[in-house]
N, C-alpha and C positions, 0 to 999 in steps of 0.2 A: 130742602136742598139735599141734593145725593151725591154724595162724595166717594170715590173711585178710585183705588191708589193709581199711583204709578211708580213702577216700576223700573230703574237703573238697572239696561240691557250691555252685559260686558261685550264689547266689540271688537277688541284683539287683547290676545295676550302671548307673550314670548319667557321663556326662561332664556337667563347666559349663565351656565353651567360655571365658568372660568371666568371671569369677567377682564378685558384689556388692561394692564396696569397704565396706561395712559388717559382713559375713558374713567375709572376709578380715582385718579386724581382731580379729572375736574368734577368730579361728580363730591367732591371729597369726602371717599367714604372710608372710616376705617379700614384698620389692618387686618381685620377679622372676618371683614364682609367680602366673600369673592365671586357669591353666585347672586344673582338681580333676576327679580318676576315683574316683569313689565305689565300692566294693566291699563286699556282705552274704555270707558264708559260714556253712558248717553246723558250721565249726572252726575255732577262733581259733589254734591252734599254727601248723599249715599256714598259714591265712592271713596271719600275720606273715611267715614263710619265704617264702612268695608274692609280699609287698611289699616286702622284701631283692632280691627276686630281678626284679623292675622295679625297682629301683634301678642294677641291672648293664647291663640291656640296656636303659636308655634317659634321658634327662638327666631325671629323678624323682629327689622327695624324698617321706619318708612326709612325713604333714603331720598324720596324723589317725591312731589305730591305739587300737582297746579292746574287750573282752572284755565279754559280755553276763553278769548274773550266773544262776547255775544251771546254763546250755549250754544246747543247741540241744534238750533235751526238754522245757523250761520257756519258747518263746523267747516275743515278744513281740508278734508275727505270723508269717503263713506264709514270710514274706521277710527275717525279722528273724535268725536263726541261733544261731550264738553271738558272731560277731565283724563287728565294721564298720571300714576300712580305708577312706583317703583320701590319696592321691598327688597332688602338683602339680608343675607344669613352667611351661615360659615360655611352649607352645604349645599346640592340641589332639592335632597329631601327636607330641607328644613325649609326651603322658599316653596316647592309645592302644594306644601301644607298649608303655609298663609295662601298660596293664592288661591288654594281650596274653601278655606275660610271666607276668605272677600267675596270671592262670587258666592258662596251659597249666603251668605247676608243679601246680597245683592236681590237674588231669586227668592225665598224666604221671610226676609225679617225687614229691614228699616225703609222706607218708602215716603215719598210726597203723596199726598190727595188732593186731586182735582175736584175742582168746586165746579168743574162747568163743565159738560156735552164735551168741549173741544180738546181738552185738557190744555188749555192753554191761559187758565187761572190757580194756582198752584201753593200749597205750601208745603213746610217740613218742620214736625214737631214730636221728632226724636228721642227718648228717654234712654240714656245709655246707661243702665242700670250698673255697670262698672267698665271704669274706665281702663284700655288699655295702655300703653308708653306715648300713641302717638297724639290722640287727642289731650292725656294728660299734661302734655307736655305743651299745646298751643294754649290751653287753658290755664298753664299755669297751678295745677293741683298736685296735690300725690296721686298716685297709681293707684285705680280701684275704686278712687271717689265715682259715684253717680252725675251726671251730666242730662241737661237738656239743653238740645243743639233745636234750633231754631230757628227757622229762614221762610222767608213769603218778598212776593214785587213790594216795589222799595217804602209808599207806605204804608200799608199793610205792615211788614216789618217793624217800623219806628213803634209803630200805634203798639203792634201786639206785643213788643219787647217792655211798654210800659205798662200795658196788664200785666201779662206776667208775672214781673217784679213787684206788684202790687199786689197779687191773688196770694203769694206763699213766701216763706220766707228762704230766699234766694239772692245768689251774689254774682252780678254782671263778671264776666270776665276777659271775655273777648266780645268786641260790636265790630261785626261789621257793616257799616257804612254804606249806603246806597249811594250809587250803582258799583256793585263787584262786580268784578270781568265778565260776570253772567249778569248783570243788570237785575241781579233782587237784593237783600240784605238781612240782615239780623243777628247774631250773636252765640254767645256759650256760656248758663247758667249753672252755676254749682250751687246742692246744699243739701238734703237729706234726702231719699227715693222719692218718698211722699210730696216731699217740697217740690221735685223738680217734677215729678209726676200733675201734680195742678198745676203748678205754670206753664207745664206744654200745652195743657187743656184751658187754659184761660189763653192761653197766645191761640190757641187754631179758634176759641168761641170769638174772638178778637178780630179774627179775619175771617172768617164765615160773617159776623156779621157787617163787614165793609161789603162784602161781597151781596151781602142783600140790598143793602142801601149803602151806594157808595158816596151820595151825594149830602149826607147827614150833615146837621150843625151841632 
C-alpha cells in the first residue's frame, strides 16, 4: 500500500488591522486583541495544528477556529473549504507573523495520507512535539506538553484510537466522536514524545490495516 500526503491548501486569507469595536464584542475578544488574521483551508485538522503553531512563533491567540459541516467536497464556496481560523494579537506585525507560521505548517510540516489512488481514504496522525496555547488549551494540558492529534473516517478512528492507547503509554484527552462536522473522528493524546510518537504509529498501522481488509473478524 502507497501512502501520499495531502496537503491543507490555505484558500483566502485577510488581515483587520483595527478590528470594529462592535465585531470584537461578539467575537469576545479581549481588550488587548485589536488586529485579526483571518484564514480558509481545504482541512480543518491541519488547520487547527497550523493556528497552535502561530501561537509559538509569534504573540497570537486563536480567537476564532471551526470546522465546515460535510468537508471541503461539500464547501460553501470556492474559498470556503472545510475550516475558518482567526488569530488576534495587539499588533498587525504580530498577526502576520502567526499567519506566516500557519501556512508554512500548512505547505511544510503536518498533513493527512492517503491510503488510496483517489485520496478519498484518509488519515491524520500528527505528533506535536510541543504544544502551543491553543491546542494546549482544547487538550487540557500545560503549554509545551507533546501531543498526538489523531483522526481517520469514523471507524477507522474508534478501532485506531484503541490501539493507540494500548501500544504506549498515553492519556485520552479529547474524543472526538463520529461523525464531526467533517464526518471522520478521533481524539488528542498526551504523554511523553516517544509515547505519543508510537501511538500515532500504532493508530495509522490500525488503519492501513482496515484499509487492506476492511471486512475482518
Amino acid at each position: 500500500m502507497t501512502e501520499r500526503p495531502i496537503r491543507a491548501v490555505p484558500l483566502a486569507t485577510r488581515m483587520i488591522p483595527n478590528v470594529d469595536a462592535g465585531l470584537a464584542e461578539k467575537l469576545n475578544l479581549p481588550r488587548h486583541i485589536r488586529s485579526l488574521g483571518l484564514l480558509t483551508s481545504t482541512i480543518d485538522d491541519v488547520g487547527y495544528t497550523a493556528l497552535d503553531e502561530a501561537t509559538k512563533k509569534a504573540a497570537v491567540e486563536v480567537v476564532y477556529a471551526k470546522s465546515f459541516y460535510a468537508g471541503a467536497a461539500h464547501a460553501s464556496g470556492p474559498l470556503s473549504g472545510e475550516f475558518i481560523g482567526i488569530i488576534g494579537g495587539a499588533t498587525p506585525s504580530e498577526v502576520i507573523s502567526g499567519m506566516d507560521a500557519a501556512i508554512d505548517l500548512m505547505e511544510r510540516g503536518a498533513c493527512f495520507y492517503a491510503l488510496d489512488d483517489e485520496g478519498t481514504h484518509a488519515y491524520y496522525a500528527h505528533v506535536v512535539s510541543r504544544t502551543g496555547s491553543y491546542l494546549s488549551q482544547l487538550a487540557g494540558i500545560p503549554e509545551g506538553e507533546p501531543l498526538a492529534y489523531l483522526i481517520a473516517p469514523p471507524l477507522e478512528a474508534v478501532y485506531g484510537l484503541d490501539a493507540a492507547l494500548k501500544a504506549a503509554d498515553v492519556t485520552i484527552r479529547q474524543f472526538y466522536g463520529p461523525p464531526t462536522e467533517t464526518n471522520f473522528g478521533g481524539g488528542l493524546l498526551t504523554g511523553s514524545q516517544s509515547a505519543c510518537t508510537a501511538a500515532a504509529q500504532a493508530f495509522a498501522e490500525a488503519v492501513r490495516g482496515i484499509a487492506r481488509q476492511p471486512l475482518k473478524r
